[in-house]
Structures are given as structure tokens and as C-alpha cells.
N, CA, C and O of each residue as an XYZ file, in Angstrom:
368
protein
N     112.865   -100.458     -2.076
C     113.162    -99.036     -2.045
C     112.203    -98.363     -1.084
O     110.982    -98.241     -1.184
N     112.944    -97.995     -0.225
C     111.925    -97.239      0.968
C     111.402    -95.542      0.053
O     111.975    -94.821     -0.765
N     109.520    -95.475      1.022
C     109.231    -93.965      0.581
C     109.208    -92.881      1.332
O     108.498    -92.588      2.294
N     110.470    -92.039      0.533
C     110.654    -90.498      1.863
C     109.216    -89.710      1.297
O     109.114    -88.651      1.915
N     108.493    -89.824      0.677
C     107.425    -88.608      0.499
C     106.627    -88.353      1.398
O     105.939    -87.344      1.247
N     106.451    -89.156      2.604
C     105.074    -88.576      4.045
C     106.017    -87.772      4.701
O     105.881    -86.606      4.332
N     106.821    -87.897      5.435
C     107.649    -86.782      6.245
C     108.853    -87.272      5.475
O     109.081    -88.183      4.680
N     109.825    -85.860      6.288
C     110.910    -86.186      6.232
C     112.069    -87.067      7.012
O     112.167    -86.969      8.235
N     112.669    -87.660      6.492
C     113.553    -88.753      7.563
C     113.571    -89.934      6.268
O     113.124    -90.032      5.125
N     114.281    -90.640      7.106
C     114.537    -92.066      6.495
C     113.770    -93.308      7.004
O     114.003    -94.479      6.706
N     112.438    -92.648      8.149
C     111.176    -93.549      8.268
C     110.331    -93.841      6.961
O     110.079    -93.044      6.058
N     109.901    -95.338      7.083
C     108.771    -95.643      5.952
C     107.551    -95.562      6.648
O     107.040    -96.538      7.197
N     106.968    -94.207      6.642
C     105.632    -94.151      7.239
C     104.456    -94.508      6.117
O     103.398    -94.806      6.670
N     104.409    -94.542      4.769
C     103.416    -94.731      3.850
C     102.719    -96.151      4.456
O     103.409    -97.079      4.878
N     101.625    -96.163      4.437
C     100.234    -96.386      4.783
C     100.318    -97.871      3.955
O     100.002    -98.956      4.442
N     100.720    -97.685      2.861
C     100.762    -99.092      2.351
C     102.012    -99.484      1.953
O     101.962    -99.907      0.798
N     103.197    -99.525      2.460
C     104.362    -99.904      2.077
C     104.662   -101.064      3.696
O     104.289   -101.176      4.863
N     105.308   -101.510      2.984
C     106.324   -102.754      4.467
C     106.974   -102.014      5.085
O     107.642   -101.178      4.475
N     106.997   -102.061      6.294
C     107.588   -101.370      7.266
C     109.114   -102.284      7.258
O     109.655   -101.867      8.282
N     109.781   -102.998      6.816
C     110.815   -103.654      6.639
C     111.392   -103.051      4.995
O     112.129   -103.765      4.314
N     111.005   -101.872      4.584
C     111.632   -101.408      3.574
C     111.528   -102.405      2.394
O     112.295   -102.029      1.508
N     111.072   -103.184      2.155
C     111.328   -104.421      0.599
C     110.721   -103.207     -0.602
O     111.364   -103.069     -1.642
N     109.497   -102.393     -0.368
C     109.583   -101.765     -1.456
C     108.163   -101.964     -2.285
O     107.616   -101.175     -3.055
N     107.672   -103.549     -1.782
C     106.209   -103.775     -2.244
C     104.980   -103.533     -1.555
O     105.183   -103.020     -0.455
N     103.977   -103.692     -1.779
C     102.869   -103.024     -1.120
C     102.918   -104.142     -0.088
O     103.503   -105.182     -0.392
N     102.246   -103.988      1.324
C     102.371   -104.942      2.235
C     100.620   -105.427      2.293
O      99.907   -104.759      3.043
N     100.291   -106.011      1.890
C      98.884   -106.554      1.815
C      98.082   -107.120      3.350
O      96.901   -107.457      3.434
N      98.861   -107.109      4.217
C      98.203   -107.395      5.915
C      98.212   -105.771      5.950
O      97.201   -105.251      6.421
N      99.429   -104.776      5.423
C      98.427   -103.481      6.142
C      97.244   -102.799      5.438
O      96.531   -101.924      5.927
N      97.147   -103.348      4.188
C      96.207   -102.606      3.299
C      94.709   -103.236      3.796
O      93.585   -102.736      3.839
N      95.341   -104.838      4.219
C      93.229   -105.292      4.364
C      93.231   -104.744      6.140
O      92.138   -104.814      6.701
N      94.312   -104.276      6.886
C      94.230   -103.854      7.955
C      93.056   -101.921      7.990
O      91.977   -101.603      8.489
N      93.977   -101.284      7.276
C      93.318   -100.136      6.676
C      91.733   -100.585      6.097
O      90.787    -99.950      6.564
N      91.584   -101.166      5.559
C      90.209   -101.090      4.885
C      89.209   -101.924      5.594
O      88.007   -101.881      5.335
N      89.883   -102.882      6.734
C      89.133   -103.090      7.875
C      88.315   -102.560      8.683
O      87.444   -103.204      9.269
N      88.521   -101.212      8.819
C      88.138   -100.543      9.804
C      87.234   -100.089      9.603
O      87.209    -99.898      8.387
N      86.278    -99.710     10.087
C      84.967    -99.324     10.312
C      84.808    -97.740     10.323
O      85.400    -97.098     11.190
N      84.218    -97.263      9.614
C      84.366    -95.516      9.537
C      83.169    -94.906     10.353
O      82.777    -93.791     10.007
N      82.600    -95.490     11.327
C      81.549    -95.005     11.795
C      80.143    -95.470     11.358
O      80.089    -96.579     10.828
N      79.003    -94.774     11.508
C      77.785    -95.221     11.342
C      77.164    -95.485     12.493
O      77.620    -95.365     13.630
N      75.822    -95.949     12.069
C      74.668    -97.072     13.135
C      75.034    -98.100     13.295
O      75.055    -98.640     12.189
N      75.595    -99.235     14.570
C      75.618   -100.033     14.660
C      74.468   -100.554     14.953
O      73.566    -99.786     15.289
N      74.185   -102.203     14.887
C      73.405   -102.666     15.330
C      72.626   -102.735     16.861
O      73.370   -102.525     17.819
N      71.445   -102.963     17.103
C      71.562   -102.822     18.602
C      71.891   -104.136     19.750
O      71.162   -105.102     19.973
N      72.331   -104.030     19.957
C      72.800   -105.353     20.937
C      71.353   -105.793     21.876
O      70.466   -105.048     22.293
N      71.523   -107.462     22.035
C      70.316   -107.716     22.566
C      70.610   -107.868     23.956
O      71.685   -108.401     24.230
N      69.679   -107.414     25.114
C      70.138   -107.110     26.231
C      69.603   -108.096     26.879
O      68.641   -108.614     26.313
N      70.092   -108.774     28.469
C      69.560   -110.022     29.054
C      68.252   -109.574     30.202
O      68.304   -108.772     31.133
N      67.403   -110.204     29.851
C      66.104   -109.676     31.054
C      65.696   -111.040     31.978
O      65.852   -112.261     31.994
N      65.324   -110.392     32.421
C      64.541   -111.749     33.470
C      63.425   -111.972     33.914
O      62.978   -110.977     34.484
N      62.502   -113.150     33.920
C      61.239   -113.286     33.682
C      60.837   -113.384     35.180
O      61.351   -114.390     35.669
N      60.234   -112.814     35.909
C      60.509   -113.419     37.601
C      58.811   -113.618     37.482
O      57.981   -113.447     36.589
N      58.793   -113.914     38.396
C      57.410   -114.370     39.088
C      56.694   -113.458     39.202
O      57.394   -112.446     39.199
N      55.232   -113.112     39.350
C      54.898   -112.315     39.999
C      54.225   -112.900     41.531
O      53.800   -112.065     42.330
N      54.178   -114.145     41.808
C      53.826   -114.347     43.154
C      54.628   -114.627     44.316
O      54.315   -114.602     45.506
N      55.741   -114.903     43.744
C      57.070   -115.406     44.812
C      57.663   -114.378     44.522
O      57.798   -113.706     45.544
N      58.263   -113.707     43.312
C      59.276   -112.989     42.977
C      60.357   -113.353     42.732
O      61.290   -112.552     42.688
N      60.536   -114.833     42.479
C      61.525   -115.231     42.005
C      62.199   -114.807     40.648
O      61.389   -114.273     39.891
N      63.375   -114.900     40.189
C      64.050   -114.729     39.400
C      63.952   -116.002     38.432
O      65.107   -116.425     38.477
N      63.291   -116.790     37.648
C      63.590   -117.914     37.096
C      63.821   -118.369     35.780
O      64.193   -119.499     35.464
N      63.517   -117.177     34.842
C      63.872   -117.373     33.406
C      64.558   -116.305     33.082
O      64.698   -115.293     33.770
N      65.088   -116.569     31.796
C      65.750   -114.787     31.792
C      66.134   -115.522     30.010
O      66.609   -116.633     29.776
N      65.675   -114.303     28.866
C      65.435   -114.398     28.154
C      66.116   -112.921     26.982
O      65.689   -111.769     27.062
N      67.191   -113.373     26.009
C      67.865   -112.101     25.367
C      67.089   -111.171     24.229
O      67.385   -111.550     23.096
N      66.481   -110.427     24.242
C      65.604   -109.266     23.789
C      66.371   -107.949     23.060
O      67.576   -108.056     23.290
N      66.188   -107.188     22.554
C      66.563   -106.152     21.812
C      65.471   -105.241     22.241
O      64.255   -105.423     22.200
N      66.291   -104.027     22.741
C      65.340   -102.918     23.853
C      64.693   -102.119     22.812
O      65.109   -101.967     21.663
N      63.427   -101.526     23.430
C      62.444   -101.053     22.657
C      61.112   -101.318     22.653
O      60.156   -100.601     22.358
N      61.191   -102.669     23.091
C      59.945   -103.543     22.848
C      58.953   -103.445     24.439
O      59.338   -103.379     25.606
N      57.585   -103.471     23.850
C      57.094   -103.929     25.283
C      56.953   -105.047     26.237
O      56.504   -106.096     25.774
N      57.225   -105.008     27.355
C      57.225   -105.801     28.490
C      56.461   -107.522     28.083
O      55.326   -107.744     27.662
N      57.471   -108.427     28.372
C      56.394   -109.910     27.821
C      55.799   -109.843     29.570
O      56.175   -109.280     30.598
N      54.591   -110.832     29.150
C      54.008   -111.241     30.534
C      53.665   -112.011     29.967
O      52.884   -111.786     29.043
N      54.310   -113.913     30.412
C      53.873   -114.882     30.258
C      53.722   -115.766     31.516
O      54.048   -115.514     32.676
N      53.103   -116.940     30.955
C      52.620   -117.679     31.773
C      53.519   -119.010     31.974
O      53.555   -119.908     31.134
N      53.888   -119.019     32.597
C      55.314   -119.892     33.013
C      55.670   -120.973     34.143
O      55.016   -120.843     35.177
N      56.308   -121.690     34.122
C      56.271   -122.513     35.204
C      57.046   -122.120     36.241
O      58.179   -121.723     35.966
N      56.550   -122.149     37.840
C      57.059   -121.648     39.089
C      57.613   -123.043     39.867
O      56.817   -123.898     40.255
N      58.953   -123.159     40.033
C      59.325   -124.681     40.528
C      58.960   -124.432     42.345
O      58.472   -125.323     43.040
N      59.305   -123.112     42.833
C      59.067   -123.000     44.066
C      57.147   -123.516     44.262
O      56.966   -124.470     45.018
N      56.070   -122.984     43.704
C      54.922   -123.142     43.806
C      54.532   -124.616     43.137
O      53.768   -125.500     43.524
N      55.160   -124.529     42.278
C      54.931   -126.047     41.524
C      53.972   -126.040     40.863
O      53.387   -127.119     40.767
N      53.329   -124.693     40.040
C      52.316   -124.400     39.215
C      52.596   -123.495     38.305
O      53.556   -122.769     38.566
N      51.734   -123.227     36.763
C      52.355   -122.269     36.394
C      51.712   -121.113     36.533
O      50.482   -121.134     36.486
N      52.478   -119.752     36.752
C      51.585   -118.179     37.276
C      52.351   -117.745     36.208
O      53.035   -118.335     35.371
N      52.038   -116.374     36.460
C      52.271   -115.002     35.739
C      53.876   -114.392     35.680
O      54.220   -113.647     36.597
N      54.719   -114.675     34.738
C      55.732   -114.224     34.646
C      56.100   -112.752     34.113
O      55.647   -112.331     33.049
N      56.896   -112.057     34.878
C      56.880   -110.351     33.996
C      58.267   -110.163     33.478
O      59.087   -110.587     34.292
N      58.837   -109.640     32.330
C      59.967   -109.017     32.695
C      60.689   -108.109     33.351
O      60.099   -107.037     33.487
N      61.510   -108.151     33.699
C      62.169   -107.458     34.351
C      63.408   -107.282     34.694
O      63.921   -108.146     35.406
N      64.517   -105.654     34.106
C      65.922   -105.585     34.334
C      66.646   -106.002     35.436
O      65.897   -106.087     36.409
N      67.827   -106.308     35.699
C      68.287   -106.647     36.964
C      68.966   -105.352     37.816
O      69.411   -105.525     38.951
């Protein structure tokens, strides 16, 4: 039995009924509806940085971080120099 109570017509617009008229609740649109996300704080996404050199300037590590934080400066291996120096981060 289709429901005329949202508008008028002989559309089944109700929110939780089968759009094929059968009359029972349709359970893919109800967990569809309650799927959805009503807003809020999402999480923060972790962003990609890159560790370059500071004596060549190479680009050679690159490492996923969550922004906010202060700058790493490690000590890292340089394949161009073939020693390890001073690595900084840095956006691209």
C-alpha cells in the first residue's frame, strides 16, 4: 500500500517506504538515512612532507604528519653525499 501523506500525488516520497510501492519499510533506505553524517569536527587528515637535505637540497624522504606540530630536523642518510647530514621538513 503506497503513502499519499508527504505531498500530494500518487508518488511514494516517505523516507522509509520502497519506492516500488510493496508497502514495507525498505531497510537499504533507512541504514542509507542514518548513514549520514550530520556534521561536526572531523578528524584531521595527515598531510605528506618532505625531509630534504639541508646540504644538497635534495628531496629524499617524505614522511605523513598531522599539521600543527613543529618542524622535525633529523639526521638522515644523503645517497647523493654518501653520509648522513641534517634533514628538515619541508611542504612541497
Amino acid at each position: 500500500m503506497p503513502y499519499f501523506g508527504y505531498n500530494s500525488g500518487l508518488t511514494n516520497t516517505h523516507p522509509y517506504l520502497c519506492q516500488h510501492f510493496c508497502g514495507t519499510t525498505c531497510l537499504k533506505r533507512i541504514r542509507l538515512t542514518m548513514a549520514k553524517k550530520t556534521g561536526g569536527k572531523g578528524k584531521k587528515k595527515a598531510d605528506t612532507v618532505f625531509l630534504v637535505c639541508e646540504e644538497t637540497g635534495d628531496y629524499n624522504y617524505f614522511v605523513r604528519r598531522k599539521p600543527g606540530r613543529e618542524k622535525l630536523k633529523l639526521k638522515k642518510f644523503c645517497p647523493r653525499l654518501r653520509k648522513h647530514t641534517v634533514h628538515v621538513e619541508k611542504k612541497k
